[in-house]
N, C-alpha and C positions, 0 to 999 in steps of 0.2 A: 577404834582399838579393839583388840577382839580379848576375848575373854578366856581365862586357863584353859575352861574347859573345849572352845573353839581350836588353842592351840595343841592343847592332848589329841584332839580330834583327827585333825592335820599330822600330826606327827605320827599316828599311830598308821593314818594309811596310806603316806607315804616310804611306812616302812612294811606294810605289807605288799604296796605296790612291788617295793625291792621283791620278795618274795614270788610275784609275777601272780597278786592274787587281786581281780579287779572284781569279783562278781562274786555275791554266796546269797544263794537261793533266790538268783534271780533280782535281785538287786544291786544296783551299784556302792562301792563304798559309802560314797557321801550321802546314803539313805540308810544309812546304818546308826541305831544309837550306839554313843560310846561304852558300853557295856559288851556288846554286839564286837565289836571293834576290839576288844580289849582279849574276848573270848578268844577271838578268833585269831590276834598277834600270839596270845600264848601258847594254841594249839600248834600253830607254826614255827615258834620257837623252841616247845620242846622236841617236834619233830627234827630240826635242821640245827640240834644243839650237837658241838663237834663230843661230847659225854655221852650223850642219847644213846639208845640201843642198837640203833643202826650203824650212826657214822661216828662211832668208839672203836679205840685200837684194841683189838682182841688177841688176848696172847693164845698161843694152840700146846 
């Protein structure tokens, strides 16, 4: 049986996977601690959030 933090682990980088993100700094996801992992889903999510600065509907 795997343990919370085994399945946070899991989830987090198969959702960065989605992201099309398999490698940061030379290492594989599953060499990453979950901190590591956590850092790194959120800087992706705010980047590719549809509100973010980028991909927000901007009135002119």
């Amino acid at each position: 049986m795997k343990t919370n933090v085994e399945k946070k682990r899991q989830k987090l980088i198969n959702k960065l996977i989605f992201f099309n993100v398999y490698k940061k700094e030379d290492k594989t996801l599953y060499e990453l601690p979950l901190s590591s992992l956590e850092n790194e889903y959120k800087r992706y999510k705010l980047q590719n959030h549809p509100h973010g600065e980028f991909g927000s509907i901007q009135w002119i």
